[in-house]
One Martini backbone bead per residue (centre of mass of N, CA, C, O) as a GRO file, in nm:
protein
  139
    1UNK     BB    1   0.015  -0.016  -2.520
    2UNK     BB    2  -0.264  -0.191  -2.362
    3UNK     BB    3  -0.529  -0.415  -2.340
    4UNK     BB    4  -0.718  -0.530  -2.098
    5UNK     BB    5  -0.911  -0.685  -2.303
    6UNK     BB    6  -0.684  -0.917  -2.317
    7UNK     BB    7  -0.593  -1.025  -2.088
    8UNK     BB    8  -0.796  -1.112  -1.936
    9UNK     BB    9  -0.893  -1.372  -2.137
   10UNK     BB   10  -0.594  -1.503  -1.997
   11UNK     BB   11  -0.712  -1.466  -1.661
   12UNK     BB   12  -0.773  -1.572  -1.347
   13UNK     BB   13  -0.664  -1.276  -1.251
   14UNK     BB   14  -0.645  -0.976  -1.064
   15UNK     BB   15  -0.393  -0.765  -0.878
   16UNK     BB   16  -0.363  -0.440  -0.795
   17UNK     BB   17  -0.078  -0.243  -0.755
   18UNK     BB   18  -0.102   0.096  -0.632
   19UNK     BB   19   0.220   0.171  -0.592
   20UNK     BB   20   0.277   0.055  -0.874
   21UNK     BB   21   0.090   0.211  -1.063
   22UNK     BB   22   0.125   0.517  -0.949
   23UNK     BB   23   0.447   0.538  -1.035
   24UNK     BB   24   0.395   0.452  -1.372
   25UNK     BB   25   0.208   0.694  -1.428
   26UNK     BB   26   0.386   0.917  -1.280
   27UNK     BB   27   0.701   0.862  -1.324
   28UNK     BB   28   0.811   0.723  -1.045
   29UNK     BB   29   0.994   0.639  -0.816
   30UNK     BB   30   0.988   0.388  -0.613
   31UNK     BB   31   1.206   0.538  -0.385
   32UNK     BB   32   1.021   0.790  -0.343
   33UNK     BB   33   0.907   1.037  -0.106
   34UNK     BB   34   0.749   1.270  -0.215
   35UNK     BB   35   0.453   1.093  -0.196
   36UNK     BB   36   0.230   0.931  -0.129
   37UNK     BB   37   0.044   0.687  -0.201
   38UNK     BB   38  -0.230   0.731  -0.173
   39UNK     BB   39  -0.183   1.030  -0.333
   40UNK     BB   40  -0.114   0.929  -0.603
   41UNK     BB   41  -0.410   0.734  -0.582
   42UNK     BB   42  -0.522   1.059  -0.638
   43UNK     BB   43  -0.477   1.069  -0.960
   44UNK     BB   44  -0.710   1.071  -1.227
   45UNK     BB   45  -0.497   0.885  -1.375
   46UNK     BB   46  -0.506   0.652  -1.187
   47UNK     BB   47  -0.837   0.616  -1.148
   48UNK     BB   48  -0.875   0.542  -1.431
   49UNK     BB   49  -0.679   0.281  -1.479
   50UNK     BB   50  -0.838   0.162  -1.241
   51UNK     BB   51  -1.083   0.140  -1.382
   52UNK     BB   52  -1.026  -0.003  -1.661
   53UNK     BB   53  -0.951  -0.267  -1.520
   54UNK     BB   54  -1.185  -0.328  -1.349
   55UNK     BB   55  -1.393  -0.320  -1.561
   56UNK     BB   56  -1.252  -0.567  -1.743
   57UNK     BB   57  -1.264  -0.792  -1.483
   58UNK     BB   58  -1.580  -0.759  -1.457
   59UNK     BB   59  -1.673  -0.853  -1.748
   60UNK     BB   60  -1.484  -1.110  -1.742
   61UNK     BB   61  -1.513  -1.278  -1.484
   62UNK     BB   62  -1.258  -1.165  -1.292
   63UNK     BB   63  -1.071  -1.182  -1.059
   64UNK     BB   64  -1.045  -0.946  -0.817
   65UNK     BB   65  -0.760  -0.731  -0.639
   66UNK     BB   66  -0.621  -0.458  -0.410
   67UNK     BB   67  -0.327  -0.365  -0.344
   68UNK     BB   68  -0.206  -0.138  -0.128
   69UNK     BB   69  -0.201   0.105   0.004
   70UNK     BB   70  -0.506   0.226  -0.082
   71UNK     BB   71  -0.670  -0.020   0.066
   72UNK     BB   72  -0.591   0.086   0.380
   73UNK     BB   73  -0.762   0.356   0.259
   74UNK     BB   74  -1.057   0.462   0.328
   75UNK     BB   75  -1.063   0.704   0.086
   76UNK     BB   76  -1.010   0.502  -0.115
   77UNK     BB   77  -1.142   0.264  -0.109
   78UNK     BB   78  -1.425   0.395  -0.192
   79UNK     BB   79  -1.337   0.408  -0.448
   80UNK     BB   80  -1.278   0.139  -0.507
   81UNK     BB   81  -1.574   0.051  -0.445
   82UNK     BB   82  -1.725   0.204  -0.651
   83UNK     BB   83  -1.596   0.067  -0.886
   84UNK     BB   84  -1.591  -0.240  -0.815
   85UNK     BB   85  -1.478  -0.356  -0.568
   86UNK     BB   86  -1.428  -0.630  -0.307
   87UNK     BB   87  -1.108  -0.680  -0.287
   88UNK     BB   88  -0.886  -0.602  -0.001
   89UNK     BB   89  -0.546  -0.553   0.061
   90UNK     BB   90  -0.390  -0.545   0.416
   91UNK     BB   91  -0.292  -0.447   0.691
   92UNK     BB   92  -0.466  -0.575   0.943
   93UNK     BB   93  -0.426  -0.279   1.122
   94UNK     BB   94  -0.669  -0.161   0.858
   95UNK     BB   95  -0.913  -0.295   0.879
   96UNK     BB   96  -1.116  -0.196   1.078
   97UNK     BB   97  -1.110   0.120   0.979
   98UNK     BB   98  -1.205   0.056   0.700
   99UNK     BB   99  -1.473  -0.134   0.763
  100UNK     BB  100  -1.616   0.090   0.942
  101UNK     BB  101  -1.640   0.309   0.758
  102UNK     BB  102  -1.772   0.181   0.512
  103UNK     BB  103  -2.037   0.089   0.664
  104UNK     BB  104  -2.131   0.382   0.663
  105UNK     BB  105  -2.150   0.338   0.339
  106UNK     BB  106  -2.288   0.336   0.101
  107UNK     BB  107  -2.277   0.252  -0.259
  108UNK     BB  108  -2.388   0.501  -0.363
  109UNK     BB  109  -2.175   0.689  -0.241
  110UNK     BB  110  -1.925   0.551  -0.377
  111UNK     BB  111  -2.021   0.580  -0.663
  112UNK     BB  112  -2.041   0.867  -0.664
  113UNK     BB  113  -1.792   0.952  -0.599
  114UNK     BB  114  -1.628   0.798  -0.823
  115UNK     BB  115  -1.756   0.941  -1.054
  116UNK     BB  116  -1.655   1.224  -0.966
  117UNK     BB  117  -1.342   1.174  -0.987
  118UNK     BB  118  -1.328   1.075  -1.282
  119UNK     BB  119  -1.404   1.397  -1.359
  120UNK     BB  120  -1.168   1.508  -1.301
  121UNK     BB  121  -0.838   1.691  -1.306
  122UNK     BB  122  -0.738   1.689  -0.970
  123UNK     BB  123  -0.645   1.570  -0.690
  124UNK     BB  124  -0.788   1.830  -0.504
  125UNK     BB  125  -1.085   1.714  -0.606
  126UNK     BB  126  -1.089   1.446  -0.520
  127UNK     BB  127  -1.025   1.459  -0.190
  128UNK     BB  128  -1.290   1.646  -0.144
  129UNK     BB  129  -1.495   1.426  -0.211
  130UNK     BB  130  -1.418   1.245  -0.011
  131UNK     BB  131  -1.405   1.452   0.253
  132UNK     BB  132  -1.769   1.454   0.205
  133UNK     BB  133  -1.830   1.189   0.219
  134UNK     BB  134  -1.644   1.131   0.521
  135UNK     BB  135  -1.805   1.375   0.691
  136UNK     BB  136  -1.985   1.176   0.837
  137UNK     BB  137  -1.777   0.969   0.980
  138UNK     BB  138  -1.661   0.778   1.181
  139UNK     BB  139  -1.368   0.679   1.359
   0.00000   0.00000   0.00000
């Protein structure tokens, strides 16, 4: 086990990359391709570990940036910022549709969710929050 409590404290940044953090918790093979990367980052013990990373960077005031599937999907982006993420990395051809999305959420829509995400424990049960979430927004 590591302590993400003390890595940050001598961290100038962290940067979450999620289709490796998501491969790492799941114990699947990086060329797996079982399941996307989305998905697998849609497992609420991903979306735990990636909370506790962000709150820790986030209480040291340590830069925090998040790449990976995970930040070019609208859905996934949700809850990373409902987390408390403010950067993210990704294909410059899904930033527009990510932007677009988010733009129609408010802050604490995203906060709900995520807080609702991370209280579940089912893949199945995120997803759902998620797309009542987003079944408001204009595609």
């Amino acid at each position: 086990m590591f302590d993400i409590h003390e890595i940050v404290k001598i961290a100038d940044f962290v940067s979450i990359g999620t289709n490796d953090l998501a491969n790492f918790i799941l114990a699947k093979d990086r060329q797996s391709q079982e399941a996307s990367a989305v998905l697998s980052f849609m497992h609420p013990s991903v979306l735990r570990a990636t909370d506790q990373v962000v709150r820790a960077a986030l209480k040291q005031g340590v830069g925090l940036t998040v790449c990976g599937e995970a930040a070019g999907n609208p859905a996934s982006a949700c809850l990373l910022v409902g987390m408390g993420v403010r950067n993210l990395s990704m294909n410059p051809f899904q930033a527009a549709r990510v932007r677009h999305i988010l733009q129609q959420l408010t802050l604490e829509q995203a906060e709900a969710a995520t807080n609702d995400a991370l209280s579940v424990t089912t893949q199945e049960e995120v997803q759902q929050i998620v797309a009542s979430v987003l079944r408001g927004t204009e595609v």
